[in-house]
matplotlib code that plots the C-alpha trace (Angstrom):
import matplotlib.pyplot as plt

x = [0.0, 2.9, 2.6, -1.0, -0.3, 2.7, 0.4, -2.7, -0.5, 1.3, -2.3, -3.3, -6.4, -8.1, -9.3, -12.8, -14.9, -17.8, -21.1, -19.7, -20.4, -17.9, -17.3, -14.7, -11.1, -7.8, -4.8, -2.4, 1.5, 4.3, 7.8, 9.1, 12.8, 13.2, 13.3, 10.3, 7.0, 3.8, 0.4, -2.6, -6.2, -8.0, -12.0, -12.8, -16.5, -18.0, -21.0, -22.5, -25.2, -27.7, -29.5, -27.1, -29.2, -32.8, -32.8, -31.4, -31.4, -31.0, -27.6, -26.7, -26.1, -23.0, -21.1, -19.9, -16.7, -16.3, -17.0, -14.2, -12.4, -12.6, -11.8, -8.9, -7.6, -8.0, -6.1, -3.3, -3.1, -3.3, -0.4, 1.8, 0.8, 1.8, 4.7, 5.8, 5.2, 7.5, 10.2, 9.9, 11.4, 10.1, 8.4, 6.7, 3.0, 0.1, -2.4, -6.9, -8.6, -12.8, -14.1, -17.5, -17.4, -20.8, -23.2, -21.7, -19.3, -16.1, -14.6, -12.1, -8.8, -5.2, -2.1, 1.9, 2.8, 6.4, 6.7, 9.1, 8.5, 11.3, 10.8, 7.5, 7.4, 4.7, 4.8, 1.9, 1.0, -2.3, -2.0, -4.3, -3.8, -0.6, -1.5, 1.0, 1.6, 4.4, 4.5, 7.7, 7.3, 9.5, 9.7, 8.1, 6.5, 4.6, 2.6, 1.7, 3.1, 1.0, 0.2, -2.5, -2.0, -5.7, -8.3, -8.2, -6.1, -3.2, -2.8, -1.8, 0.4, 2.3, 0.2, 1.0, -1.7, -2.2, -2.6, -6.4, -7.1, -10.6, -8.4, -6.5, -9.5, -11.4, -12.4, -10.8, -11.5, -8.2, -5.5, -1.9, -1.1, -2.7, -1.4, 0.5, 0.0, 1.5, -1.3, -4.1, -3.4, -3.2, -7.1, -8.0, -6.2, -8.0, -11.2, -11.6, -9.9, -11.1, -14.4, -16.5, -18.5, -20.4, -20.4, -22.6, -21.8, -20.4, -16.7, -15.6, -12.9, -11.7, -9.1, -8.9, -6.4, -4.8, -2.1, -1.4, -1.0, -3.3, -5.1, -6.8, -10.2, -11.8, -15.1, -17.3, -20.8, -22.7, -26.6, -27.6, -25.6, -26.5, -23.8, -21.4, -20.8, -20.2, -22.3, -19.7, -15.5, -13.5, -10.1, -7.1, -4.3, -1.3, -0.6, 3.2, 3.8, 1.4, 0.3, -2.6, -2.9, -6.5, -9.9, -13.4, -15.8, -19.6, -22.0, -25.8, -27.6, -30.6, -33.2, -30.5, -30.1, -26.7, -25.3, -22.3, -18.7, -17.5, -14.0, -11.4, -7.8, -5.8, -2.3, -1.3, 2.3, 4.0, 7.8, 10.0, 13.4, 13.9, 13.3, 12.9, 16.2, 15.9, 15.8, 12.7, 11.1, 12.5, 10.5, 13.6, 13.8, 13.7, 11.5, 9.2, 6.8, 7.2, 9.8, 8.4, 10.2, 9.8, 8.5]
y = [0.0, 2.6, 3.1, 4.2, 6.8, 8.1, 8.5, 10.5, 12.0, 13.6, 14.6, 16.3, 14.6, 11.7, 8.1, 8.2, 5.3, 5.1, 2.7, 1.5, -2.4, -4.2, -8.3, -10.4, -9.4, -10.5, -10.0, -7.3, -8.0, -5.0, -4.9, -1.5, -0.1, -1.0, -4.7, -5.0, -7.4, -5.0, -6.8, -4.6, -5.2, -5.7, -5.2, -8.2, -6.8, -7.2, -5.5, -2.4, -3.0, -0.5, -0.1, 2.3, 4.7, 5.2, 6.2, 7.9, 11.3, 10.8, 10.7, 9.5, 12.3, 12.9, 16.4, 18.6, 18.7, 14.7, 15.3, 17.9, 15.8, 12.5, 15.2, 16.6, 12.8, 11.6, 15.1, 14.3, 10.6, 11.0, 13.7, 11.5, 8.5, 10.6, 11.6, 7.6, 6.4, 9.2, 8.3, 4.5, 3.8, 0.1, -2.1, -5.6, -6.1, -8.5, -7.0, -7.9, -6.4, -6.5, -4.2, -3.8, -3.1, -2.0, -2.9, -6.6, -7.5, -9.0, -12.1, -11.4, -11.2, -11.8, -10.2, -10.5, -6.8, -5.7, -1.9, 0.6, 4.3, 6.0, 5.5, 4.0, 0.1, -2.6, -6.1, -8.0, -12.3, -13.6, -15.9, -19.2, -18.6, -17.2, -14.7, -11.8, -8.2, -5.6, -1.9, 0.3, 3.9, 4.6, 0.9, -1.2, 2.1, 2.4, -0.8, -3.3, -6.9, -9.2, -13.0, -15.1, -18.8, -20.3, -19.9, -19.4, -16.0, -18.0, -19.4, -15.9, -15.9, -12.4, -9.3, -5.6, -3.6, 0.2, 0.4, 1.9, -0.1, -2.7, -5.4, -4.2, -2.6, -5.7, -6.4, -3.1, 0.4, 1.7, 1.3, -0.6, 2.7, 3.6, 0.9, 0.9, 2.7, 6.2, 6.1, 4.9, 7.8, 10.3, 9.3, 9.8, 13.3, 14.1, 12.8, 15.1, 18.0, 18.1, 16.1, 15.7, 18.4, 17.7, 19.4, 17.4, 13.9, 11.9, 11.5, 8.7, 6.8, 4.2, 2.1, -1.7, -3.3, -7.3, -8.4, -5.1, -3.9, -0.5, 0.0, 3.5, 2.8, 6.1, 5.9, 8.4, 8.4, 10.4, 11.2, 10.6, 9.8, 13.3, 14.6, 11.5, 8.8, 6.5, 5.9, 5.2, 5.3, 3.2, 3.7, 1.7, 3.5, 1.9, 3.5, 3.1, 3.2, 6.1, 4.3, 4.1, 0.9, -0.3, 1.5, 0.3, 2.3, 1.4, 2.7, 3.4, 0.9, 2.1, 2.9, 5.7, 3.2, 2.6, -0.8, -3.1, -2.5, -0.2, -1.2, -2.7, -2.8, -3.9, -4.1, -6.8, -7.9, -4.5, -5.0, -2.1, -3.9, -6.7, -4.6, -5.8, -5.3, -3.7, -7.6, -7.7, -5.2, -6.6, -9.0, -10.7, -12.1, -15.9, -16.4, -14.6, -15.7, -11.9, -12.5, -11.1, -9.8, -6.5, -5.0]
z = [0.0, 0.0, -3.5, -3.4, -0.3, -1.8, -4.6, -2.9, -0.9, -3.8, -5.1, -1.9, -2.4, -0.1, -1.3, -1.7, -1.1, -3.7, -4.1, -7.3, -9.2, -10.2, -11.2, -10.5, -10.6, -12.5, -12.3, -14.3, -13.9, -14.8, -14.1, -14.3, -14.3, -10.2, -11.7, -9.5, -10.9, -9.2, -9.6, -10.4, -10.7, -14.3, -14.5, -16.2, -16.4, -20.0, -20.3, -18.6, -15.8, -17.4, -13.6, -13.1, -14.9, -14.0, -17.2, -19.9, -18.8, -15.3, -13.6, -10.1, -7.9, -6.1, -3.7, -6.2, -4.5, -4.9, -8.4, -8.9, -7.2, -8.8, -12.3, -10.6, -9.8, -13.6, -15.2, -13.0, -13.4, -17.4, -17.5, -15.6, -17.8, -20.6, -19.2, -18.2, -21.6, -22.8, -20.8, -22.5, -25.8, -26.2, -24.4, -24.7, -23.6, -24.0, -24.9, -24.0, -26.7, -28.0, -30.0, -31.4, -35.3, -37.6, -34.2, -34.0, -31.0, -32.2, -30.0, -27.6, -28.7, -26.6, -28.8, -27.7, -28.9, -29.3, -29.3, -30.2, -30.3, -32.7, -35.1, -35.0, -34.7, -34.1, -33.6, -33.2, -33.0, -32.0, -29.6, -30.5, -34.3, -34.7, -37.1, -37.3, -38.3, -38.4, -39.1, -38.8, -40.0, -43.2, -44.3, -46.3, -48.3, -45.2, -45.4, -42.9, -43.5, -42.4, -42.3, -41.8, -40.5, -40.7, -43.5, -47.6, -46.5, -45.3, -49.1, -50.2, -47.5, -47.1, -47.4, -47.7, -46.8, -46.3, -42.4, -43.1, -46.2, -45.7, -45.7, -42.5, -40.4, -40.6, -36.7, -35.8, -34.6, -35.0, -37.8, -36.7, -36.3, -33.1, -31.5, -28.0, -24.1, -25.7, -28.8, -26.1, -23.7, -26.6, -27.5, -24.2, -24.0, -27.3, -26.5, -23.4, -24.9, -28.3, -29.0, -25.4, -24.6, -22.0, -18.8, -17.0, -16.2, -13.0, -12.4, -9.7, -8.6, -6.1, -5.4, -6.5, -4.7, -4.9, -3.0, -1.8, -5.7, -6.2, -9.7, -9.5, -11.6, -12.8, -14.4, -15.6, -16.8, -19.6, -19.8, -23.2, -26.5, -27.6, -25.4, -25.8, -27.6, -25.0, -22.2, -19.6, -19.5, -17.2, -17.1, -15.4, -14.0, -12.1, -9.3, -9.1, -12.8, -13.4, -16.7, -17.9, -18.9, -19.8, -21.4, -21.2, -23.4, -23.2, -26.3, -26.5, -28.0, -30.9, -27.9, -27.1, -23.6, -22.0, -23.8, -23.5, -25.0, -27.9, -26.7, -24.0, -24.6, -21.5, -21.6, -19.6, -18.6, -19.5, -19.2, -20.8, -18.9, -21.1, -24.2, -27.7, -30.4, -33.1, -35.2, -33.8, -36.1, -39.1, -41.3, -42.0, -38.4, -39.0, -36.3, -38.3, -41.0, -42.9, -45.4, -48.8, -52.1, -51.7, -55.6]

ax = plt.figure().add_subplot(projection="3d")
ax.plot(x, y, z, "-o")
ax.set_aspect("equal")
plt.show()
């Protein structure tokens, strides 16, 4: 727990406890640049509990000043999560990811990621399929190489795709591109700087804690989808790390109701000590299947 006073204390604000649902836990493990492996607390929840809302235009009430506090708590913990991820060059991760695509939830996906910030690298292999991808800014004519190892795509075997073409957004919100803690905070930033503008929604937070590992889970919730696209935001923050390392963004389903996920990305096992090479970006790497004649 000294990681989570140090943390408040640092604030100058104090833990509040809030009447807030949530399902069982698992469990998130980082090793950061002390060498030390920290366990934090993932919200394995998958769809909204629409009770929270009596309905659509009514949000639970809560002190003003626990509201500007709970505010106060997220702008600080997402500049220092911006400020973390700048301080890392590359990192490993695995990374929880379900998205919902044209209305229809997509299957959950769990993705080894390899990535490298300068210049711009991505890694990616599915784990149950083996299906992989690469993107490195400046090579390849900007492309993604990827590979797929089950159905009549496999036959083809190597493709290069633009990162936004059909071909590569298929089961995806966001291109290759946006991949990676550094992008996932910067849609965040953007989201609450330059598209939400709604000034009347509920801010909380509280403190999930396993094994003595503190997650700070903010989550906020939105009246109707007129003044947000997403019904509620939950967002994971380790407290010693300061990352933020995990989103959960519930929609509005056609009744203009709170529904179940837009999207979730957890990054899980976050470990920026043993640090990919440089190999590791190439598609040469023989441990890779992204070898192609390049035209």
């Amino acid at each position: 727990m000294i990681g989570y006073h140090h943390l408040y204390y640092k604030l100058g604000v104090a833990l509040l406890a809030q009447t807030m649902t949530f399902s069982t836990m698992g469990v998130l493990s980082i090793k950061t640049l002390d060498g030390q492996e920290q366990v934090a607390v993932e919200d394995a929840e998958k769809e909204l509990q629409t009770a929270l809302l009596n309905s659509k235009d009514q949000i639970p009430e809560m002190a003003p000043d626990q509201q500007a506090e709970s505010m106060e708590v997220f702008l600080t913990l997402l500049h220092e999560s911006e400020a973390a991820i700048q301080s890392v060059d590359r990192y490993t991760a695995t990374l929880e990811k379900q998205v919902r695509v044209d209305g229809e939830l997509q299957d959950p996906e769990e993705i080894e990621v390899k990535v490298r910030h300068k210049p711009f690298s991505v890694y990616m292999q599915w784990k149950g399929d083996g299906q992989e991808a690469l993107y490195v800014d400046g090579e390849h004519e900007n492309h993604v190489l990827a590979r797929a190892k089950t159905g009549l795509a496999a036959l083809k075997g190597v493709w290069k795709l633009e990162p936004d073409s059909k071909k590569a957004m298929e089961g995806n919100r966001y291109p290759i591109t946006e991949i990676g803690i550094q992008k996932l905070t910067e849609r965040v930033r953007k989201f609450f700087t330059d598209e939400n503008k709604c000034e009347v929604f509920t801010c909380t937070h509280e403190m999930q804690d396993l094994e003595d590992h503190p997650t700070i889970v903010v989550q906020m919730t939105f009246p109707s989808q007129e003044e947000s696209k997403y019904s509620t935001c939950k967002y994971l923050f380790d407290a010693e790390s300061k990352l933020l390392y995990g989103v959960e963004l519930c929609e509005w389903d056609y009744k203009g109701d709170p529904a179940g996920i837009a999207e979730k990305y957890i990054y899980h096992d976050f470990n920026c000590i043993d640090c990919p090479h440089d190999k590791e970006f190439d598609s040469e790497n023989p441990e890779y299947s992204l070898a192609m004649d390049e035209d």
